[in-house]
C-alpha positions as CSV (number, residue, x, y, z in Angstrom):
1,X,351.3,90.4,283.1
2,X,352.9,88.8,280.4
3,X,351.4,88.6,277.0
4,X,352.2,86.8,273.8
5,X,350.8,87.9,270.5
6,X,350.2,86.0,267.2
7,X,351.1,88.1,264.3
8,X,348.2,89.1,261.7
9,X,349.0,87.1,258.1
10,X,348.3,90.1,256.6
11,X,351.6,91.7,255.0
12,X,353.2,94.3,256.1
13,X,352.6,97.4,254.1
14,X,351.8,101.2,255.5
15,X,353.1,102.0,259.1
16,X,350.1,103.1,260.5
17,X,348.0,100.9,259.2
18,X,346.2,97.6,261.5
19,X,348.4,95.4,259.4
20,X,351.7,96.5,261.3
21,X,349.6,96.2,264.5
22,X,352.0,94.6,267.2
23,X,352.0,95.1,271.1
24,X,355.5,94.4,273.0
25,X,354.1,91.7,275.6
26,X,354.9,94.2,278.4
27,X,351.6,96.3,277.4
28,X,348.9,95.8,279.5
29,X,345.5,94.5,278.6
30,X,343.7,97.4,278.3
31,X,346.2,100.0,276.8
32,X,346.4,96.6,273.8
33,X,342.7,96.8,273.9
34,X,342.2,100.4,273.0
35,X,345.4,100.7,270.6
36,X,343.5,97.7,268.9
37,X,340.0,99.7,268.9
38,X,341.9,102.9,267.7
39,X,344.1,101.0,264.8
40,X,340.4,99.3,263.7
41,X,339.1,102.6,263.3
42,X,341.5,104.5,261.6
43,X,341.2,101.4,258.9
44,X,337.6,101.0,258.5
45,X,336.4,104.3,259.1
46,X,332.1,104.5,259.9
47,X,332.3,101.5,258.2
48,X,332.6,99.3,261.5
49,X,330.3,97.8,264.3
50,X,330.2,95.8,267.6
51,X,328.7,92.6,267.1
52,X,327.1,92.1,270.5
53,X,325.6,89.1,272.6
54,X,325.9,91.0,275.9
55,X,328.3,89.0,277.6
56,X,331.1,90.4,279.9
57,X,334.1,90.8,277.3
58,X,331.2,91.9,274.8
59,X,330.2,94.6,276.8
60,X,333.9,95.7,277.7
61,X,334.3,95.6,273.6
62,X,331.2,98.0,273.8
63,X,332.2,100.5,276.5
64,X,335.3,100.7,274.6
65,X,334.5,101.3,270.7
66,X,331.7,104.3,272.4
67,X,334.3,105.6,274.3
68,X,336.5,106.4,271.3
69,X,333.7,106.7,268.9
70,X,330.6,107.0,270.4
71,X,328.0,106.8,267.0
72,X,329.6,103.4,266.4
73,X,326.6,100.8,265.7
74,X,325.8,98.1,268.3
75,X,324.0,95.1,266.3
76,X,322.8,91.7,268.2
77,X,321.2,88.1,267.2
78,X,318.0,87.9,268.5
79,X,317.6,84.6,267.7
80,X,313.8,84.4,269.4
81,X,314.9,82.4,272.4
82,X,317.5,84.3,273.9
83,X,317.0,84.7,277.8
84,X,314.6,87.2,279.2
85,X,318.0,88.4,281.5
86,X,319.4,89.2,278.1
87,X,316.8,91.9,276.7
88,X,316.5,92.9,280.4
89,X,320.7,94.0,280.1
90,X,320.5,95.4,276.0
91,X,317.6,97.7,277.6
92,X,320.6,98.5,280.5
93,X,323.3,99.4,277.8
94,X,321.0,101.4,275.3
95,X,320.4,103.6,278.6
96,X,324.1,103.7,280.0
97,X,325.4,104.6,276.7
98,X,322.1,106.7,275.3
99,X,322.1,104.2,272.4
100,X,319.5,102.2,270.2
101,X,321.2,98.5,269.5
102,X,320.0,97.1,266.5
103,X,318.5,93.8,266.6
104,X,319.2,91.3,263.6
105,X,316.3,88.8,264.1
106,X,316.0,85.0,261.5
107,X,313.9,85.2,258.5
108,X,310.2,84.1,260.5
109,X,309.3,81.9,257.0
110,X,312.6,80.2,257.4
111,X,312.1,79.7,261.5
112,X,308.7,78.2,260.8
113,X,309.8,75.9,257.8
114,X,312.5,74.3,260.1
115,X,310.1,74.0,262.8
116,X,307.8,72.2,260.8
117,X,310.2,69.7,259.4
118,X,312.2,68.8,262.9
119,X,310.2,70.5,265.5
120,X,311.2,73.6,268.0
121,X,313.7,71.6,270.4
122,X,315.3,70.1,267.0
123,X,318.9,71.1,267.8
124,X,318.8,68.1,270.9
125,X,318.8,65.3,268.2
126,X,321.8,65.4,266.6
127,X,325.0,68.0,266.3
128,X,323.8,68.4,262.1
129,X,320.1,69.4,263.5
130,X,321.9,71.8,266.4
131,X,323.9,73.7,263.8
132,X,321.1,73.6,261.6
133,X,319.3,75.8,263.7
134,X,322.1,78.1,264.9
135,X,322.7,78.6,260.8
136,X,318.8,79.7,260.5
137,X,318.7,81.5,263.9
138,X,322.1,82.6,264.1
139,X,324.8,82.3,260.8
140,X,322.3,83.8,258.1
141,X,320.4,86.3,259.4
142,X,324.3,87.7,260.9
143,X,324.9,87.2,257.0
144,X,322.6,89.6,256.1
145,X,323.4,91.7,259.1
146,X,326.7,92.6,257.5
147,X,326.1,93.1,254.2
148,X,328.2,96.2,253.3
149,X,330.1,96.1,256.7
150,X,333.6,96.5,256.0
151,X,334.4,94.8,260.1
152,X,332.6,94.2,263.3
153,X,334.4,94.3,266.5
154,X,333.4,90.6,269.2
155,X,334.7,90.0,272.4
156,X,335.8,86.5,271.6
157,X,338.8,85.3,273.9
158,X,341.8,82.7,273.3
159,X,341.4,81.1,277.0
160,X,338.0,81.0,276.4
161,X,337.7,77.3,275.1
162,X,340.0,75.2,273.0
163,X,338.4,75.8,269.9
164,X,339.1,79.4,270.5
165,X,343.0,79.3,271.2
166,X,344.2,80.2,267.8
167,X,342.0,83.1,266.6
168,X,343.2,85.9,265.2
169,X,343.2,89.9,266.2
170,X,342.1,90.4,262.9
171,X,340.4,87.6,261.3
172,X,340.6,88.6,257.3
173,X,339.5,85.4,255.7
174,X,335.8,86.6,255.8
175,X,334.1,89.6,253.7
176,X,333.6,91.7,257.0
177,X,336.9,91.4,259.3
178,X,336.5,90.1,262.5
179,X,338.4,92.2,265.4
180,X,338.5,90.6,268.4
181,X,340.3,93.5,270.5
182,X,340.2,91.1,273.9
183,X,341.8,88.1,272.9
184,X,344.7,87.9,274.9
185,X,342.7,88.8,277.8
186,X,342.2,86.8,280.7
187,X,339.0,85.8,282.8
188,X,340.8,87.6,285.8
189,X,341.2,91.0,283.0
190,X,337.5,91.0,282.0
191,X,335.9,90.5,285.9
192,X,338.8,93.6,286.7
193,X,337.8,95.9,284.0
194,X,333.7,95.2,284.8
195,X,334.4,95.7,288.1
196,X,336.7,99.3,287.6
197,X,334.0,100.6,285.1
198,X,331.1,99.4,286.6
199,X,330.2,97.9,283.9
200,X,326.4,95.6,283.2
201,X,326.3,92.5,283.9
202,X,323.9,89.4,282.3
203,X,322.3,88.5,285.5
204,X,322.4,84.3,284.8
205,X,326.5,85.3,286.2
206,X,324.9,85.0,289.4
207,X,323.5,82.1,288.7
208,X,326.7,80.3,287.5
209,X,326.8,80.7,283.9
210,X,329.8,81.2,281.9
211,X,328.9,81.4,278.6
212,X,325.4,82.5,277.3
213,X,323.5,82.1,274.4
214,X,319.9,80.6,273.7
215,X,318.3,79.6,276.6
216,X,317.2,76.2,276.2
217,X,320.6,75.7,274.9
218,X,322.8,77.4,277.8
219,X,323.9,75.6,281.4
220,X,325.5,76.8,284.5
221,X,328.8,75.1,284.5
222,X,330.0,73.1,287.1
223,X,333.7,73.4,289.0
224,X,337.0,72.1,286.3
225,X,334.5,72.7,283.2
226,X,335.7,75.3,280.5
227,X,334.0,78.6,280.2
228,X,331.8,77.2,277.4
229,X,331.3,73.5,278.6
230,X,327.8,75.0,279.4
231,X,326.8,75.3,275.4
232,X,324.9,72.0,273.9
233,X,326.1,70.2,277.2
234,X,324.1,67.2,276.0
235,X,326.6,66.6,272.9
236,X,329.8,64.4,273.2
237,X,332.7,66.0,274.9
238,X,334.5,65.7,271.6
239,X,331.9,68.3,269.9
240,X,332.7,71.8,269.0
241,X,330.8,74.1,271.2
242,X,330.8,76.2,268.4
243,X,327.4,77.4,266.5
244,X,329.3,78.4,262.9
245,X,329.3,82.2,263.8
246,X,333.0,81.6,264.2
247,X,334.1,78.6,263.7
248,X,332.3,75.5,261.3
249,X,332.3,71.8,262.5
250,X,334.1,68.5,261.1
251,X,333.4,67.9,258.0
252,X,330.4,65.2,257.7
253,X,328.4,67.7,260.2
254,X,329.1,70.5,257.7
255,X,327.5,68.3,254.9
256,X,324.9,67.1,256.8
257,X,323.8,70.1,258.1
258,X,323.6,72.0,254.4
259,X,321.3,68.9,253.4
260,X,319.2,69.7,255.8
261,X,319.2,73.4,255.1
262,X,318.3,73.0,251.8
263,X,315.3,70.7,252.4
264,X,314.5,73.7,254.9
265,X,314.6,76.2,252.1
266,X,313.1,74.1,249.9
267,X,310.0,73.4,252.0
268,X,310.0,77.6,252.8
269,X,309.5,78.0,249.2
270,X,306.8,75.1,248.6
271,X,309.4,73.3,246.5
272,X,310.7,69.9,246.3
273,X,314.4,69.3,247.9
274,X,317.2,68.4,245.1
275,X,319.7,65.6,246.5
276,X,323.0,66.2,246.8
Protein backbone atom coordinates (compact mmCIF):
# COMPACT_ATOMS: atom_id res chain seq x y z
CA UNK A 1 0.00 0.00 0.00
CA UNK A 2 1.24 3.19 -0.85
CA UNK A 3 2.33 5.74 1.60
CA UNK A 4 3.31 9.29 1.50
CA UNK A 5 5.30 10.88 4.34
CA UNK A 6 5.59 14.58 5.41
CA UNK A 7 9.11 15.38 6.36
CA UNK A 8 9.90 16.39 10.19
CA UNK A 9 10.99 20.39 10.20
CA UNK A 10 13.45 19.41 12.28
CA UNK A 11 17.10 19.74 10.56
CA UNK A 12 18.93 17.21 9.64
CA UNK A 13 21.78 16.56 11.85
CA UNK A 14 23.11 12.86 13.30
CA UNK A 15 22.23 9.77 11.09
CA UNK A 16 20.68 7.90 13.54
CA UNK A 17 18.94 10.18 15.10
CA UNK A 18 14.55 10.70 14.76
CA UNK A 19 15.42 13.81 12.94
CA UNK A 20 16.67 11.91 9.68
CA UNK A 21 13.56 9.63 10.23
CA UNK A 22 12.15 8.89 6.65
CA UNK A 23 10.24 5.64 5.36
CA UNK A 24 10.40 4.96 1.44
CA UNK A 25 6.53 4.77 0.81
CA UNK A 26 6.90 1.06 -0.17
CA UNK A 27 7.28 0.20 3.82
CA UNK A 28 4.44 -1.21 5.17
CA UNK A 29 2.35 0.19 8.09
CA UNK A 30 3.59 -1.66 10.67
CA UNK A 31 7.39 -2.19 9.97
CA UNK A 32 6.91 2.34 9.74
CA UNK A 33 5.27 1.94 13.01
CA UNK A 34 7.92 0.16 14.92
CA UNK A 35 11.04 1.85 13.10
CA UNK A 36 9.07 5.09 14.44
CA UNK A 37 8.70 3.51 18.16
CA UNK A 38 12.39 2.30 17.92
CA UNK A 39 13.91 5.81 16.56
CA UNK A 40 11.62 7.61 19.56
CA UNK A 41 13.33 5.54 21.90
CA UNK A 42 16.75 5.69 21.06
CA UNK A 43 16.07 9.72 21.27
CA UNK A 44 14.35 10.06 24.45
CA UNK A 45 15.53 7.34 26.34
CA UNK A 46 13.12 6.40 29.86
CA UNK A 47 12.26 9.69 29.35
CA UNK A 48 9.06 8.80 27.14
CA UNK A 49 5.35 7.63 27.63
CA UNK A 50 2.11 6.56 25.87
CA UNK A 51 -0.51 9.01 26.32
CA UNK A 52 -3.55 6.77 26.31
CA UNK A 53 -7.41 7.17 25.86
CA UNK A 54 -7.94 3.44 24.98
CA UNK A 55 -9.07 3.72 21.62
CA UNK A 56 -8.06 1.24 18.78
CA UNK A 57 -4.88 3.04 17.31
CA UNK A 58 -4.11 3.96 21.07
CA UNK A 59 -4.02 0.58 22.13
CA UNK A 60 -1.99 -0.54 18.92
CA UNK A 61 0.50 2.47 20.06
CA UNK A 62 0.41 0.57 23.43
CA UNK A 63 1.02 -3.08 22.35
CA UNK A 64 3.79 -1.67 20.45
CA UNK A 65 5.99 0.77 22.80
CA UNK A 66 5.64 -2.64 25.58
CA UNK A 67 6.74 -4.80 23.04
CA UNK A 68 10.03 -3.02 22.52
CA UNK A 69 10.23 -1.56 25.87
CA UNK A 70 8.01 -3.08 28.18
CA UNK A 71 8.57 -0.62 31.63
CA UNK A 72 7.41 2.24 29.29
CA UNK A 73 4.68 4.34 31.30
CA UNK A 74 1.06 4.27 30.17
CA UNK A 75 -0.72 7.61 31.52
CA UNK A 76 -4.57 8.41 30.72
CA UNK A 77 -7.19 11.55 31.32
CA UNK A 78 -9.64 10.58 33.59
CA UNK A 79 -11.54 13.37 33.13
CA UNK A 80 -14.52 12.10 35.78
CA UNK A 81 -17.01 11.32 33.06
CA UNK A 82 -15.35 9.03 30.88
CA UNK A 83 -17.52 5.82 29.95
CA UNK A 84 -17.82 2.99 32.39
CA UNK A 85 -16.68 0.72 28.93
CA UNK A 86 -13.54 2.67 29.21
CA UNK A 87 -12.25 1.83 32.87
CA UNK A 88 -13.87 -1.67 32.17
CA UNK A 89 -10.87 -1.91 28.95
CA UNK A 90 -7.75 0.08 31.14
CA UNK A 91 -8.56 -2.78 33.83
CA UNK A 92 -8.22 -5.33 30.35
CA UNK A 93 -4.75 -3.70 29.27
CA UNK A 94 -3.11 -3.41 32.89
CA UNK A 95 -3.89 -7.36 32.87
CA UNK A 96 -2.79 -8.26 29.27
CA UNK A 97 0.33 -6.39 29.58
CA UNK A 98 0.88 -6.91 33.69
CA UNK A 99 0.91 -3.14 33.89
CA UNK A 100 -0.41 -0.27 36.28
CA UNK A 101 -1.64 2.80 33.90
CA UNK A 102 -1.44 5.93 35.58
CA UNK A 103 -4.45 7.97 35.77
CA UNK A 104 -4.00 11.96 35.47
CA UNK A 105 -7.27 13.11 36.98
CA UNK A 106 -8.46 17.54 36.91
CA UNK A 107 -7.66 19.51 39.99
CA UNK A 108 -11.33 18.60 42.08
CA UNK A 109 -11.27 22.60 43.36
CA UNK A 110 -10.97 23.64 39.86
CA UNK A 111 -13.90 21.00 38.64
CA UNK A 112 -16.19 22.30 41.32
CA UNK A 113 -15.39 26.16 40.70
CA UNK A 114 -16.44 25.64 37.05
CA UNK A 115 -19.34 23.70 37.97
CA UNK A 116 -20.49 26.31 40.22
CA UNK A 117 -20.23 29.11 37.78
CA UNK A 118 -21.81 27.28 34.43
CA UNK A 119 -23.14 24.13 35.74
CA UNK A 120 -22.06 20.25 35.00
CA UNK A 121 -23.54 19.98 31.27
CA UNK A 122 -21.83 23.59 30.64
CA UNK A 123 -19.84 22.47 27.60
CA UNK A 124 -23.62 22.33 25.49
CA UNK A 125 -23.89 26.17 25.60
CA UNK A 126 -21.47 27.39 23.62
CA UNK A 127 -18.06 26.10 21.79
CA UNK A 128 -15.96 28.81 24.52
CA UNK A 129 -17.92 26.86 27.52
CA UNK A 130 -17.09 23.25 25.74
CA UNK A 131 -13.41 24.02 25.56
CA UNK A 132 -13.52 25.49 28.77
CA UNK A 133 -14.23 22.37 30.23
CA UNK A 134 -11.97 20.09 28.13
CA UNK A 135 -9.03 22.76 29.25
CA UNK A 136 -9.99 22.05 33.17
CA UNK A 137 -10.81 18.34 32.56
CA UNK A 138 -8.60 17.60 29.87
CA UNK A 139 -5.55 20.33 28.67
CA UNK A 140 -4.29 21.18 32.29
CA UNK A 141 -4.25 18.47 34.31
CA UNK A 142 -2.34 16.64 30.82
CA UNK A 143 -0.09 19.89 31.58
CA UNK A 144 0.87 18.71 34.67
CA UNK A 145 0.95 15.20 33.55
CA UNK A 146 4.05 15.96 31.58
CA UNK A 147 5.95 17.94 33.45
CA UNK A 148 9.55 16.66 33.05
CA UNK A 149 8.50 14.32 30.05
CA UNK A 150 10.85 14.79 27.38
CA UNK A 151 7.77 13.01 24.60
CA UNK A 152 4.65 10.92 24.88
CA UNK A 153 3.73 8.62 22.15
CA UNK A 154 -0.74 9.10 20.81
CA UNK A 155 -2.35 7.20 18.27
CA UNK A 156 -3.55 10.22 16.46
CA UNK A 157 -4.24 9.54 12.61
CA UNK A 158 -4.22 11.88 9.40
CA UNK A 159 -7.52 10.25 7.89
CA UNK A 160 -8.94 10.54 10.98
CA UNK A 161 -10.72 14.00 10.48
CA UNK A 162 -9.81 17.09 8.60
CA UNK A 163 -8.43 18.88 11.33
CA UNK A 164 -5.99 16.02 11.68
CA UNK A 165 -4.59 15.75 8.04
CA UNK A 166 -1.46 17.77 8.54
CA UNK A 167 0.09 16.49 11.81
CA UNK A 168 3.35 15.74 12.19
CA UNK A 169 5.31 12.28 13.17
CA UNK A 170 7.05 14.31 15.48
CA UNK A 171 5.22 17.28 16.62
CA UNK A 172 8.33 19.59 18.24
CA UNK A 173 6.54 22.81 18.72
CA UNK A 174 5.54 21.69 22.31
CA UNK A 175 7.84 21.21 25.58
CA UNK A 176 7.11 17.23 25.44
CA UNK A 177 7.20 15.95 21.67
CA UNK A 178 4.29 14.45 20.38
CA UNK A 179 4.99 11.06 18.36
CA UNK A 180 2.22 9.91 16.64
CA UNK A 181 3.82 6.54 15.21
CA UNK A 182 0.28 5.68 13.34
CA UNK A 183 -0.36 8.53 11.32
CA UNK A 184 -0.20 7.31 8.03
CA UNK A 185 -2.27 4.49 8.89
CA UNK A 186 -5.51 3.67 7.66
CA UNK A 187 -8.92 2.67 9.34
CA UNK A 188 -8.53 -0.67 7.29
CA UNK A 189 -4.50 -0.90 9.06
CA UNK A 190 -5.74 -0.30 12.63
CA UNK A 191 -9.10 -2.95 12.40
CA UNK A 192 -6.15 -5.48 10.66
CA UNK A 193 -3.54 -5.07 13.27
CA UNK A 194 -6.46 -5.51 16.26
CA UNK A 195 -7.66 -8.21 14.70
CA UNK A 196 -3.90 -10.08 14.01
CA UNK A 197 -2.87 -9.34 17.71
CA UNK A 198 -6.05 -9.77 19.30
CA UNK A 199 -5.85 -6.86 20.53
CA UNK A 200 -8.90 -4.97 23.40
CA UNK A 201 -11.29 -3.41 22.18
CA UNK A 202 -13.60 -0.27 23.84
CA UNK A 203 -16.86 -2.09 23.82
CA UNK A 204 -19.09 1.33 22.56
CA UNK A 205 -17.35 -0.16 18.83
CA UNK A 206 -20.14 -2.40 18.91
CA UNK A 207 -22.33 0.04 19.45
CA UNK A 208 -21.25 2.31 16.47
CA UNK A 209 -18.85 4.68 17.91
CA UNK A 210 -15.89 5.98 16.18
CA UNK A 211 -14.29 8.18 18.28
CA UNK A 212 -14.58 8.19 22.12
CA UNK A 213 -14.16 10.47 24.68
CA UNK A 214 -16.44 11.82 27.63
CA UNK A 215 -19.60 10.29 27.61
CA UNK A 216 -22.12 12.86 27.59
CA UNK A 217 -20.05 14.30 24.93
CA UNK A 218 -19.50 11.13 22.49
CA UNK A 219 -22.23 9.79 19.70
CA UNK A 220 -22.45 6.81 17.56
CA UNK A 221 -21.90 8.10 14.15
CA UNK A 222 -24.15 7.64 11.46
CA UNK A 223 -23.22 6.20 7.64
CA UNK A 224 -20.95 9.29 5.33
CA UNK A 225 -20.00 11.01 8.80
CA UNK A 226 -16.09 11.34 9.61
CA UNK A 227 -14.52 9.19 12.30
CA UNK A 228 -15.00 12.08 14.75
CA UNK A 229 -18.37 13.70 13.60
CA UNK A 230 -19.56 11.86 16.78
CA UNK A 231 -17.53 14.53 19.21
CA UNK A 232 -19.81 17.80 20.35
CA UNK A 233 -22.28 16.65 17.53
CA UNK A 234 -24.52 19.46 18.73
CA UNK A 235 -21.97 22.30 17.50
CA UNK A 236 -22.00 23.71 13.89
CA UNK A 237 -20.46 21.57 11.26
CA UNK A 238 -17.89 24.26 10.81
CA UNK A 239 -16.50 23.60 14.53
CA UNK A 240 -13.27 21.97 15.29
CA UNK A 241 -13.98 18.71 16.94
CA UNK A 242 -11.00 19.27 18.63
CA UNK A 243 -10.83 19.66 22.68
CA UNK A 244 -7.13 21.71 22.64
CA UNK A 245 -5.14 18.54 23.57
CA UNK A 246 -3.95 18.76 20.01
CA UNK A 247 -5.16 21.28 18.25
CA UNK A 248 -6.66 25.07 19.67
CA UNK A 249 -9.74 26.65 18.05
CA UNK A 250 -10.24 30.02 15.99
CA UNK A 251 -9.23 32.70 17.43
CA UNK A 252 -12.27 34.59 19.32
CA UNK A 253 -13.12 30.93 20.95
CA UNK A 254 -9.49 30.88 22.18
CA UNK A 255 -10.08 34.41 23.88
CA UNK A 256 -13.22 33.68 25.03
CA UNK A 257 -12.55 30.61 26.56
CA UNK A 258 -9.27 32.03 28.66
CA UNK A 259 -11.90 34.69 29.99
CA UNK A 260 -13.72 32.31 31.30
CA UNK A 261 -10.87 30.35 32.69
CA UNK A 262 -9.76 32.96 34.60
CA UNK A 263 -13.07 33.86 36.21
CA UNK A 264 -12.88 29.98 36.97
CA UNK A 265 -9.57 30.32 38.75
CA UNK A 266 -10.50 33.28 40.15
CA UNK A 267 -13.61 32.01 41.86
CA UNK A 268 -11.31 28.60 42.98
CA UNK A 269 -9.17 30.96 44.84
CA UNK A 270 -12.11 33.25 46.43
CA UNK A 271 -10.85 36.14 44.34
CA UNK A 272 -12.32 38.70 42.21
CA UNK A 273 -11.80 38.04 38.17
CA UNK A 274 -9.43 40.86 36.49
CA UNK A 275 -10.82 41.92 32.87
CA UNK A 276 -9.05 41.43 30.08
Amino acid sequence: MSRVRIPSPAPITISNSVHNLRKPDSVEPVASAREIVAAAMREFGSSLIVLSSFQREDVIVTDLVLSASPSTRVLTLDTGRVPEATHRIVAEVERRYAIAVERIVPDPAEVDAMVALHGIDLFRDSVPDRMLCCDIRKSRPLARGLSGVAAYFTGLRRAQAKSRASIEVFDRSAASVKISPLADWTTEDVLRYTRERGLPEHALYAAGYTSIGCDPCTRPIVAGEDERAGRWWWESPEAVKECGLHFSADGRAERTVDVLLREVLAAQAGAPAQSA
